[in-house]
N, C-alpha and C positions, 0 to 999 in steps of 0.2 A: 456427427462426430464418430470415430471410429473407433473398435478395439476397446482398452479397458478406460476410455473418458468415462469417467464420473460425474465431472463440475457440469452443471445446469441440464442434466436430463429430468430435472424438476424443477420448476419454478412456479413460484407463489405469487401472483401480482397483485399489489395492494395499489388503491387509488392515491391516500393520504396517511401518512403514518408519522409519528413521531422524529424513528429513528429506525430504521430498521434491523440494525445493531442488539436495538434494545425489542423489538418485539420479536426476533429471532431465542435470544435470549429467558423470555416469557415464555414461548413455544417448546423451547428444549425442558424446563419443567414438567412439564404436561405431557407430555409424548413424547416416544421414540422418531425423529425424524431421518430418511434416508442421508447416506451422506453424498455429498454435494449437490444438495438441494440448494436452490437459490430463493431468499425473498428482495422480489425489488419493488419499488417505490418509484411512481409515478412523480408523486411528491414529496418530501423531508419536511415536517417541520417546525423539527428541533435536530436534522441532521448531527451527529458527534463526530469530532477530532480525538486526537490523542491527547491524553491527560487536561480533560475537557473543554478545548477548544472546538469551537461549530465549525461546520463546515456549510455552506451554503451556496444553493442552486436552483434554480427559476425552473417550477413544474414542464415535467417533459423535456426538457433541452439533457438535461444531463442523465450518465447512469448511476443511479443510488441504488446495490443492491450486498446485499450478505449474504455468506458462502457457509454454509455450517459442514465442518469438517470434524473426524474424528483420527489426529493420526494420535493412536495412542502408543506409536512407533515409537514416537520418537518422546527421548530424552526429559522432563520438563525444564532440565539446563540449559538442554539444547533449543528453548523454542522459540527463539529468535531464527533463526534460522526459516521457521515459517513466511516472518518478515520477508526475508532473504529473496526466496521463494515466491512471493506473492511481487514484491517488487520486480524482479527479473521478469514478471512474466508481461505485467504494466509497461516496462520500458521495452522486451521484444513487440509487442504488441504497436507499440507508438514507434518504432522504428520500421514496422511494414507499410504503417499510415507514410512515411515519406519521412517523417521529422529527425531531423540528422543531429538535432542539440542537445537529444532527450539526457537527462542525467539522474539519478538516485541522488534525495538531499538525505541523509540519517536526519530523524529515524524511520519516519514513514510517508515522506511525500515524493510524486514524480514532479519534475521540473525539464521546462523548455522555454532557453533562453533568458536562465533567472526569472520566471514564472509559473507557477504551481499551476499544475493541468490536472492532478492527482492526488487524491491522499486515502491512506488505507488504516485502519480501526482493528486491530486481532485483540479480540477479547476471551480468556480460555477461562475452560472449568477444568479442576483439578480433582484428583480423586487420590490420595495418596501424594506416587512419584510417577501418576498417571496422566495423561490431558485425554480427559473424559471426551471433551469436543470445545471446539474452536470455534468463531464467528468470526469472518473474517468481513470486515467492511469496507467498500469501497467506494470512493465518489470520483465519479471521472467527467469530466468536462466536454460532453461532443458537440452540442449543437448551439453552447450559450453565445449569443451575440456579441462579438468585442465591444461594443460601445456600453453595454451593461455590465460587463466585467471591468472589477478593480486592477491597478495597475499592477498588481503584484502574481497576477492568475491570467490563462488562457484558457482556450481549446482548441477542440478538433476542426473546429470552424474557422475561428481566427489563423489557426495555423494553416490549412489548407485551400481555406475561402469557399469550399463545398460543407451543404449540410450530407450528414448522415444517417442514414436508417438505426434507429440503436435496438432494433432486434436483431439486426444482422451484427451492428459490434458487438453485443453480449457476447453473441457464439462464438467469434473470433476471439477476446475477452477470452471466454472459458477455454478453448481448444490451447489455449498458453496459460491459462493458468496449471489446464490438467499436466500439460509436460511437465513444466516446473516441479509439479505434487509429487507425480512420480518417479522424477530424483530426488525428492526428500525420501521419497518411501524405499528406496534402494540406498539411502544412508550415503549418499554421493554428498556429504559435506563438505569437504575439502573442494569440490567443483564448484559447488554454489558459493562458496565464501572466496575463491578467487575470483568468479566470474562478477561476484555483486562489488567487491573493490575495483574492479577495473572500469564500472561504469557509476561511483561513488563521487561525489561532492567534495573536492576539497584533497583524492590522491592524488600525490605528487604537483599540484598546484596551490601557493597557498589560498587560504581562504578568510577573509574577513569575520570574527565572532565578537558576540559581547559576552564578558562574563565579569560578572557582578555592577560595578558599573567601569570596567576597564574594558579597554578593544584593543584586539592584538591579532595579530596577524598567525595563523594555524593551518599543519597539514594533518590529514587522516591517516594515522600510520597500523590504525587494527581497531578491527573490531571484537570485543568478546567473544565466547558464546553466550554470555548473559544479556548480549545486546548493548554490553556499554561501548562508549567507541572512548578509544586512544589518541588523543590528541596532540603533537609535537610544534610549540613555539620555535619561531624562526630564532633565537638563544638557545635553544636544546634544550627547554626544558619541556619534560612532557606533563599530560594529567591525563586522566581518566573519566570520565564523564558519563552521567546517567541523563534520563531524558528531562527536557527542561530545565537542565543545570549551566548552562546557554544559549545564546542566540546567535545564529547565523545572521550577516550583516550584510554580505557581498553583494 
């Protein structure tokens, strides 16, 4: 990597870990860690989703690792936007691999084909109106077997029919996450929040949700910066929504 990359000019490789979410997390107690250091995980297993759902992946097939970041740049209103960022860089990434259907689902999973290839975990520490540092997690799908994968999930395998070396995705991986980082760090908002709606779940097409036990048909008309997304029913009516306060159905 060239120039001012940061993401994975370290990395920690662990054979079996929990979570590596949560032992990054244990680590930033104890010690100063460089920033964008990676820890990744051969194995997960008790991998974490957002707002504690698992995420789960057959040792070695997949990438499980965490990014520990410190942008104490930005805003802590603004730190979805991180989100933002970390996805855009997962969907450029899966759009050089060849996959032409990739799409952002809010709030933090990649999708191809109405199948989760992706999901990402940012867990921050705050100090103040600071973010002290960031964990950012990711689980990405390269090498799992389609016949072992559930009907609702893919990979880089499935999608291509080639396996992959996932030392060499990491760095590609990193080399798109670093761009992404360093328009957040030049405060390029307004680019990343147009650029992540235009490759968004649900703009300008509706989209199947549950919420509560009703199903109604919804388009994604905005997202916060608090990370809530904007929701408008095909009647006009809109609402507002935080995470897990529905389910995508489509």
């Amino acid at each position: 990597m060239q120039g001012s990359s940061i993401i994975g000019n370290n990395i920690l490789k662990l054979n079996a870990v929990d979570s590596t979410n949560t032992y990054a997390m244990a680590l930033l107690k104890k010690q100063k860690l460089p920033e964008g250091m990676i820890i990744q995980a051969f194995e997960q297993t008790a991998g974490r989703g957002q707002m504690g759902t698992n995420w789960h992946s057959l040792p070695g097939e997949s990438l499980t690792f965490s990014v520990i970041l410190t942008p104490e740049f930005l805003p802590v209103h603004k730190q979805f936007y991180l989100s933002m960022a970390v996805s855009l860089a997962l969907y450029d990434y899966l759009r050089t691999k060849g996959l032409s259907s990739v799409v952002i689902k809010w709030p933090n999973d990649i999708i191809v084909d109405r199948r989760k290839i992706a999901g990402i975990l940012i867990e921050t520490s705050l100090k103040g109106e600071t973010i002290q540092h960031a964990v950012v997690g990711i689980g990405l799908n390269i090498n799992s077997n389609p016949d072992e994968l559930s009907t609702v999930a893919t990979s880089l395998l499935a999608e291509t029919g080639r396996i992959h070396d996932l030392e060499a995705e990491l760095h590609e991986v990193c080399q798109h996450l670093d761009t992404y980082y360093a328009l957040l760090k030049t405060g390029k908002f307004e680019k990343l929040k147009q650029e992540y709606m235009s490759k968004l779940l649900g703009v300008g097409q509706p989209i199947q949700v549950v919420r509560g036990n009703t199903k109604t048909l919804v388009k994604v008309i905005d997202i916060k910066d608090s990370g809530k997304v904007v929701l408008e029913e095909i009647n006009g009516n809109w609402w507002v929504a935080g995470f897990k306060e529905f389910e995508w159905t489509y």
